[in-house]
C-alpha positions as a Markdown table, in Angstrom:
| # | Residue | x | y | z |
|---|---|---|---|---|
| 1 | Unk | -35.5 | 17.4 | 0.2 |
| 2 | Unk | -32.8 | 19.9 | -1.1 |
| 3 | Unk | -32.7 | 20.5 | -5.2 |
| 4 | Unk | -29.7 | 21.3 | -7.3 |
| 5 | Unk | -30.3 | 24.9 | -9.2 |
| 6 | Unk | -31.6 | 24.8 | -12.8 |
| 7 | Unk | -28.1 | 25.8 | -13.9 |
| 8 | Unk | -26.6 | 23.4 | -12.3 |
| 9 | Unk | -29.3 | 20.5 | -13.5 |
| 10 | Unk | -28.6 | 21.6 | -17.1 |
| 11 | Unk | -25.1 | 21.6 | -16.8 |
| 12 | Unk | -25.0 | 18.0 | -14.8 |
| 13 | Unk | -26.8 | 16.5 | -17.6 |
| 14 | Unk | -24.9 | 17.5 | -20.2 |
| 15 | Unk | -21.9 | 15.9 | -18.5 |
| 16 | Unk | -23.4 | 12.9 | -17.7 |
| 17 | Unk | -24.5 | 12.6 | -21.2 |
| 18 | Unk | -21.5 | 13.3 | -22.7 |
| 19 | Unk | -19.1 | 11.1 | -20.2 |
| 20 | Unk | -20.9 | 8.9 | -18.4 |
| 21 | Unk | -21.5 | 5.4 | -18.6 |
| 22 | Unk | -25.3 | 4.8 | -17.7 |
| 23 | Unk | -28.1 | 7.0 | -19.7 |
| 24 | Unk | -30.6 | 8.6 | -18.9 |
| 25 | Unk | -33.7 | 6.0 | -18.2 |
| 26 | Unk | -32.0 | 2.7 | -18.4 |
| 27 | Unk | -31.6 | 1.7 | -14.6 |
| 28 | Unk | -34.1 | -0.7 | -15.1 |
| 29 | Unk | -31.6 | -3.2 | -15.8 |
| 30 | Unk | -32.4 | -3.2 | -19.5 |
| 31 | Unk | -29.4 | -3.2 | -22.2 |
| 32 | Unk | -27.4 | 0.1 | -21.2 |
| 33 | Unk | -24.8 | 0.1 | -24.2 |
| 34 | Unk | -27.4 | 0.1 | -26.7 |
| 35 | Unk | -28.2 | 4.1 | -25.9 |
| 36 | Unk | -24.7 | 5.2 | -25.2 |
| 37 | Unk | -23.7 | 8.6 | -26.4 |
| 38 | Unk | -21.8 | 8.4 | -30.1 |
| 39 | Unk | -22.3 | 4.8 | -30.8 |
| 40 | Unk | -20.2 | 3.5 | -28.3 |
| 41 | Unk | -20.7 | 0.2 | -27.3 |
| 42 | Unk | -20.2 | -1.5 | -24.1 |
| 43 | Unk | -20.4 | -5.2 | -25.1 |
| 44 | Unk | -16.9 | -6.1 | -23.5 |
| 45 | Unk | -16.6 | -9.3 | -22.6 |
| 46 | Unk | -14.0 | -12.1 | -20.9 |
| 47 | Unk | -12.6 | -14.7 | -23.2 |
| 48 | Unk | -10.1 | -17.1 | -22.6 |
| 49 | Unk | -7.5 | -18.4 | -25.5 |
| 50 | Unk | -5.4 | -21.2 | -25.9 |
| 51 | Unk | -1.4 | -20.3 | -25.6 |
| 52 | Unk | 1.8 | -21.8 | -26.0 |
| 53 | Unk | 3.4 | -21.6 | -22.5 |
| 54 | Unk | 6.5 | -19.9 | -23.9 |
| 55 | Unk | 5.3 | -17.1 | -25.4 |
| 56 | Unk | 4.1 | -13.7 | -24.8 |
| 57 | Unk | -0.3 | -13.7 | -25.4 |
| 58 | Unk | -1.3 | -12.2 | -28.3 |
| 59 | Unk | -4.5 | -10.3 | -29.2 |
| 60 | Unk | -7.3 | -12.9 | -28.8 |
| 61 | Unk | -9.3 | -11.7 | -31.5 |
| 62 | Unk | -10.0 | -14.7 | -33.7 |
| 63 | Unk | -8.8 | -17.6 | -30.8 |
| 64 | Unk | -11.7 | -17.2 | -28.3 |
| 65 | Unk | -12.5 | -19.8 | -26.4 |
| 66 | Unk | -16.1 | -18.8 | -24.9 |
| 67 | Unk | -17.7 | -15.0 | -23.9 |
| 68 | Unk | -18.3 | -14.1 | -20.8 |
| 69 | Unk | -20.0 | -11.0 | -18.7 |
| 70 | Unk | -17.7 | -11.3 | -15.9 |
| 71 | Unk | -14.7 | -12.5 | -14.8 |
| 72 | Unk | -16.5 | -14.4 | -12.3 |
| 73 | Unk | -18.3 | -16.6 | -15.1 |
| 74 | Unk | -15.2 | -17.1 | -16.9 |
| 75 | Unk | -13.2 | -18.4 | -14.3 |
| 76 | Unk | -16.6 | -20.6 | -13.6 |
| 77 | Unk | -16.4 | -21.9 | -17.1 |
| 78 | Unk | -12.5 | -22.6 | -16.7 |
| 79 | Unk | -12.9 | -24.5 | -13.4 |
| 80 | Unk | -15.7 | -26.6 | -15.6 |
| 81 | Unk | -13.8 | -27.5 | -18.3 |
| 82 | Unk | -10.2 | -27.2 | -18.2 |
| 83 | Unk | -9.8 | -30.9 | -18.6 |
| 84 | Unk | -11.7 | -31.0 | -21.5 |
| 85 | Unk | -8.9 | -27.9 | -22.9 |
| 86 | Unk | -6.1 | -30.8 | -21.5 |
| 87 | Unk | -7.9 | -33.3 | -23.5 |
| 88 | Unk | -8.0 | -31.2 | -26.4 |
| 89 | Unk | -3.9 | -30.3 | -26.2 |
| 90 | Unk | -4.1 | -27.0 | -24.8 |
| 91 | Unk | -1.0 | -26.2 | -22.7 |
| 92 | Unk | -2.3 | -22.9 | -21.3 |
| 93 | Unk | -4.6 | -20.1 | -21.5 |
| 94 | Unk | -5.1 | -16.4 | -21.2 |
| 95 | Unk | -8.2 | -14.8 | -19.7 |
| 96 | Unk | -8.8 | -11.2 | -22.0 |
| 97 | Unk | -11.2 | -8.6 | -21.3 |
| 98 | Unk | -11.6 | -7.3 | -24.4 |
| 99 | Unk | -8.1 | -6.8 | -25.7 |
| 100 | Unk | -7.4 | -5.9 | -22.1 |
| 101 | Unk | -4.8 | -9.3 | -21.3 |
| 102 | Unk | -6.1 | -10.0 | -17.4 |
| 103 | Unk | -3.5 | -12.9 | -17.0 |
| 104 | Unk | -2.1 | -15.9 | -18.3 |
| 105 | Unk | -1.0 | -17.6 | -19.9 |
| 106 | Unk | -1.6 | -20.1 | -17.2 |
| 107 | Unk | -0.7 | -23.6 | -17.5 |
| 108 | Unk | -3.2 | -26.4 | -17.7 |
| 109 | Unk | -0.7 | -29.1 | -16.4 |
| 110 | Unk | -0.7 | -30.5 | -13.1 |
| 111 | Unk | 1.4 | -28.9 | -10.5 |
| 112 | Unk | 4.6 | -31.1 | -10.0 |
């Protein structure tokens, strides 16, 4: 097995502790935002948020509907209960990562 030079070791981890997104000991599937370098915090999640169709989305902070991990569970969630939004009035939504707008807003009517 071929080893990088101690130089080169140092130098690689102060990069990776500086600018990378995974440190140092927490592949174990634990909580990796928690240790990030200066207090940053990746706790993004997806939300969805209730829109008029005839208007640009707006920062969702405040409207979320739901919090996600991944895009896949949202859109999950939306295919669960999007009658339940149509019950409830909702004309469309918006699916957010973070203050990231992903798409929408997407109507909750049926397709004519």
């Amino acid at each position: 097995m071929n080893y990088l030079p101690g130089f080169l070791c140092a130098s690689l981890r102060e990069y990776i502790a500086e600018f990378c997104t995974i440190p140092f000991g927490t592949l174990t599937g634990q909580n990796m935002a928690q240790s990030r370098p200066y207090g940053v915090q990746m706790d993004i999640s997806y939300v969805w948020t209730i829109d008029p169709l005839d208007s640009e989305p707006t920062s969702p902070e405040g409207r979320e509907r739901g919090s996600f991990p991944t895009q896949a569970d949202a859109e999950a969630w939306l295919a669960s209960e999007w009658e339940t939004l149509v019950d409830e009035g909702a004309p469309a939504v918006s699916l957010w990562h973070g203050s990231d707008l992903v798409y929408g807003p997407m109507s909750l009517s049926a397709a004519d």
